[in-house]
TORROTOR-365294 format. One record per residue: residue number from 1; residue in three letters; x, y, z of N, C-alpha, C in turn. Coordinates in steps of 0.1 Angstrom, whole numbers, always signed. Atoms other than C-alpha are relative to their C-alpha. Example, Ala and Ser with C-alpha at 12.3 -4.5 7.8 and 13.67 -1.06 7.14 Angstrom:
BEGIN
@resi=1; resn=ALA; npx=+9; npy=-12; npz=+0; capx=+123; capy=-45; capz=+78; cpx=+9; cpy=+12; cpz=+0
@resi=2; resn=SER; npx=-9; npy=-11; npz=+0; capx=+137; capy=-11; capz=+71; cpx=-8; cpy=+11; cpz=+8
***
This chain:
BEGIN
@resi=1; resn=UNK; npx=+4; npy=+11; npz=+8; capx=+1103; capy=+1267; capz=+1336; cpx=-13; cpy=-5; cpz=+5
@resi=2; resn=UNK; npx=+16; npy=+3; npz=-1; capx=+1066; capy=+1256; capz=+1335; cpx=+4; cpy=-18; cpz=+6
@resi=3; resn=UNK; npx=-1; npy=+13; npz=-8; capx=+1060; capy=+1224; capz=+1355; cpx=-4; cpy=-12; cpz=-13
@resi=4; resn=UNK; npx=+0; npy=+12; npz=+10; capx=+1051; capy=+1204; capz=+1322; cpx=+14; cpy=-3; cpz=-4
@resi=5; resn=UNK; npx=-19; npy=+2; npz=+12; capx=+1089; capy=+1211; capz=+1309; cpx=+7; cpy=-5; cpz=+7
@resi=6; resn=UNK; npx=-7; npy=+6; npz=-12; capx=+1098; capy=+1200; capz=+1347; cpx=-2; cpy=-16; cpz=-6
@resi=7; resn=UNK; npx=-1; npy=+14; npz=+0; capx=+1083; capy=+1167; capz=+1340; cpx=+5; cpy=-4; cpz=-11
@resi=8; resn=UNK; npx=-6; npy=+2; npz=+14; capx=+1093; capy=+1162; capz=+1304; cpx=+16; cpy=+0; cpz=+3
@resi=9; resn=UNK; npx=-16; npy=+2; npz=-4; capx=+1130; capy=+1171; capz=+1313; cpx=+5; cpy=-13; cpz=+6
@resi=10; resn=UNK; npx=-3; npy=+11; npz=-6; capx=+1133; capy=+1146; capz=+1339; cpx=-6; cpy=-12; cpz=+0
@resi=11; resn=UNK; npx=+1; npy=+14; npz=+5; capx=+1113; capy=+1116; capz=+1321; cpx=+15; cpy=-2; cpz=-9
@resi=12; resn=UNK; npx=-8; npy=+2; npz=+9; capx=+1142; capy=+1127; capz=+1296; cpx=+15; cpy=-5; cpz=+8
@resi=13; resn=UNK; npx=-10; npy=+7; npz=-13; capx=+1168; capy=+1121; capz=+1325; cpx=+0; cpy=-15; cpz=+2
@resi=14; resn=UNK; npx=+1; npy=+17; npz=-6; capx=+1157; capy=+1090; capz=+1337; cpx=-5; cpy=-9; cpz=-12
@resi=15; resn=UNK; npx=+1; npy=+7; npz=+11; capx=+1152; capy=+1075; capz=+1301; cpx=+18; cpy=-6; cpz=-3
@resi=16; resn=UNK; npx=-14; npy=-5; npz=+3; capx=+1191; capy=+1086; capz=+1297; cpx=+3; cpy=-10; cpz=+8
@resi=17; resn=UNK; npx=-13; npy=+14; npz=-10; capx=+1204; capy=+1066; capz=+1329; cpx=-10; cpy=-13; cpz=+0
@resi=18; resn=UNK; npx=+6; npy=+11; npz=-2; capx=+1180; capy=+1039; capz=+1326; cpx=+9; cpy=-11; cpz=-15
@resi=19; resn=UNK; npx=-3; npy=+12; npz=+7; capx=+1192; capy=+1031; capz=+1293; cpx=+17; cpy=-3; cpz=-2
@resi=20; resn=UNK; npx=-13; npy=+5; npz=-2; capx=+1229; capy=+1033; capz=+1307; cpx=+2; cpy=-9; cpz=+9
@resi=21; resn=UNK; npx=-6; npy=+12; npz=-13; capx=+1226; capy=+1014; capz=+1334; cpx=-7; cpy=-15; cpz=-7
@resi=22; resn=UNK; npx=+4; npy=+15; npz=+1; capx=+1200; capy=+986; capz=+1322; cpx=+8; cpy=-1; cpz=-19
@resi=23; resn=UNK; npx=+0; npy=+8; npz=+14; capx=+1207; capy=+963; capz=+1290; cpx=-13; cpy=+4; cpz=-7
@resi=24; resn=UNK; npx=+4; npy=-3; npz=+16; capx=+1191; capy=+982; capz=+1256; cpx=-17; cpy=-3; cpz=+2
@resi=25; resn=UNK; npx=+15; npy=+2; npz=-4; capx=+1160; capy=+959; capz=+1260; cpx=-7; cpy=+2; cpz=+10
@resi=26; resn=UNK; npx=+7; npy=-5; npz=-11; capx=+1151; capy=+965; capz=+1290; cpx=-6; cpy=+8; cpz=+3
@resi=27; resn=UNK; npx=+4; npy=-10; npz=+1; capx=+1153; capy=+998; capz=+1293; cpx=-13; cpy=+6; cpz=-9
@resi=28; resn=UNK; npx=+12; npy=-2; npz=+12; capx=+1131; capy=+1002; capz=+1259; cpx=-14; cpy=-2; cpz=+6
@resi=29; resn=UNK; npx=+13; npy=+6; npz=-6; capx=+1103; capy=+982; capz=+1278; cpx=-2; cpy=+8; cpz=+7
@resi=30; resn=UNK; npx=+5; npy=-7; npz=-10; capx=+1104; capy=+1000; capz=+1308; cpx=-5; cpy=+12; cpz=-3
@resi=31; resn=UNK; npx=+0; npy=-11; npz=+0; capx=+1105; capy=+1034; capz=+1293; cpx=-15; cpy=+3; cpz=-13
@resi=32; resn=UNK; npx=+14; npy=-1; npz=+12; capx=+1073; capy=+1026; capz=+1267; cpx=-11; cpy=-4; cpz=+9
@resi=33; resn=UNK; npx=+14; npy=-2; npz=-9; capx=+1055; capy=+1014; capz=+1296; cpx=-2; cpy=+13; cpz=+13
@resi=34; resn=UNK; npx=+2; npy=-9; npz=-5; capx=+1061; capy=+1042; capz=+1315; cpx=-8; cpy=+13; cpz=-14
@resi=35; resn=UNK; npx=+8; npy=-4; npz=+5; capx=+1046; capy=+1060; capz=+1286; cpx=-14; cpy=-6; cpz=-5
@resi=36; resn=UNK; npx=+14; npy=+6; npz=+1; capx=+1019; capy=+1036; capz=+1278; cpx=-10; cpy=+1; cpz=+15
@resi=37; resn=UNK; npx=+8; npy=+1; npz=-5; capx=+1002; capy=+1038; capz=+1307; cpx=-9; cpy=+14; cpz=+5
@resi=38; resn=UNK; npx=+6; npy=-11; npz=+1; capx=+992; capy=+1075; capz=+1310; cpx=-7; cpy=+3; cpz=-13
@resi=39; resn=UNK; npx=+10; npy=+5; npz=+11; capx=+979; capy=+1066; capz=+1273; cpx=-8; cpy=-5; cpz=-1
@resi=40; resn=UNK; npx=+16; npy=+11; npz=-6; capx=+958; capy=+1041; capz=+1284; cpx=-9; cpy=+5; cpz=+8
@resi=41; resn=UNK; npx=+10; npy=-7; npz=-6; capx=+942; capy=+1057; capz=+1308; cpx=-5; cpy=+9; cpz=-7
@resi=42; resn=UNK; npx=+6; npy=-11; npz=+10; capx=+936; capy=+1085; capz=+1285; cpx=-15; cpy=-7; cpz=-7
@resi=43; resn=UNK; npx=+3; npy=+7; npz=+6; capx=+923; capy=+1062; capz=+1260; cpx=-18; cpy=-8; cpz=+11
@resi=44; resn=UNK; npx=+12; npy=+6; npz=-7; capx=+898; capy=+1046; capz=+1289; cpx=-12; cpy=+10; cpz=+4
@resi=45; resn=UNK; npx=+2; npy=-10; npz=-4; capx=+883; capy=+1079; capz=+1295; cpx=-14; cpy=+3; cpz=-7
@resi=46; resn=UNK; npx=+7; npy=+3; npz=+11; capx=+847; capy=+1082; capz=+1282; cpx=+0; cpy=+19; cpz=-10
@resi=47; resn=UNK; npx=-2; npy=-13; npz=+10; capx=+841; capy=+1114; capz=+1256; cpx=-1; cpy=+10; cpz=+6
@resi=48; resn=UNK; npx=+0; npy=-15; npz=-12; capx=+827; capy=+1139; capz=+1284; cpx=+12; cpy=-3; cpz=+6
@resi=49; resn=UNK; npx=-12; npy=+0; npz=-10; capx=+856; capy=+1128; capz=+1307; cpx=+13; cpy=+6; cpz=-8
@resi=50; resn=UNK; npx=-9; npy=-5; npz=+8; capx=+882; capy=+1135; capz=+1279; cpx=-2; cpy=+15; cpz=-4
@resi=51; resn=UNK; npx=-2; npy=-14; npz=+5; capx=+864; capy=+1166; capz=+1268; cpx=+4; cpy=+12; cpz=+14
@resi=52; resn=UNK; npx=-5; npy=-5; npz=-16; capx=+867; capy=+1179; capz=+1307; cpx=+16; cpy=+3; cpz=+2
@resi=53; resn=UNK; npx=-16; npy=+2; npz=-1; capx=+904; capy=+1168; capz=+1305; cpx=+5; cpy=+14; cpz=-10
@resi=54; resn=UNK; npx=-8; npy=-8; npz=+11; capx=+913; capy=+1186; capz=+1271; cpx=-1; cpy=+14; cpz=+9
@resi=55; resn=UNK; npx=+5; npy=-12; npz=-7; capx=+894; capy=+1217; capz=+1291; cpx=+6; cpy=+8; cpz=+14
@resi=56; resn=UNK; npx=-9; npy=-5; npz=-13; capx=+914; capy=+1220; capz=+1322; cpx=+15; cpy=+6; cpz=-10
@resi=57; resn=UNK; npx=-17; npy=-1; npz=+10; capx=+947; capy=+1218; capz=+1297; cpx=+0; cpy=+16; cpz=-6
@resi=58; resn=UNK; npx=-1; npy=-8; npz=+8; capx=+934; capy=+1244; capz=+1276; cpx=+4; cpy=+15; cpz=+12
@resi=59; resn=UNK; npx=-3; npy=-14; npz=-7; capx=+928; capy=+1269; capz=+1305; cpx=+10; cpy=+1; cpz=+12
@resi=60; resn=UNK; npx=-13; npy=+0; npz=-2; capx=+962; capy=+1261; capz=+1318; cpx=+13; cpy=+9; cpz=-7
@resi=61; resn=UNK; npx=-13; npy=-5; npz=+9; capx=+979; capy=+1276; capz=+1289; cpx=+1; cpy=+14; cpz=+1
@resi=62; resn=UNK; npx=+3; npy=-11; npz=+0; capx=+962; capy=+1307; capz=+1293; cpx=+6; cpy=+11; cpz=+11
@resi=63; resn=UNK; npx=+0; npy=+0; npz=-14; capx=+975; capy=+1314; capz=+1329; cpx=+18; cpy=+11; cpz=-3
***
């Protein structure tokens, strides 16, 4: 398994027991700011920094 589908799996995990153990709202919150904030940063990133980023990604897939 590629280490992207590692981390993907196990946000999907801890989405799972987060929203058995906390109360519905809660959970929702926590688990959109745990996505909002690697969007934000993205999002802060100026156009060379971004195109740099896309560029590591790309020659990742190739591997």
């Amino acid at each position: 398994m590629s280490p992207r589908g590692k981390v993907v799996l196990g946000g999907a995990v801890a989405a799972i027991v987060l929203w058995w153990i906390l109360p519905g709202f809660i959970a929702t919150l926590l688990i959109l700011g745990i996505i909002a904030v690697p969007v934000g940063a993205y999002l802060m990133l100026d156009t060379s920094q971004r195109r740099r980023v896309r560029g590591h990604a790309r020659k990742r897939l190739g591997r």
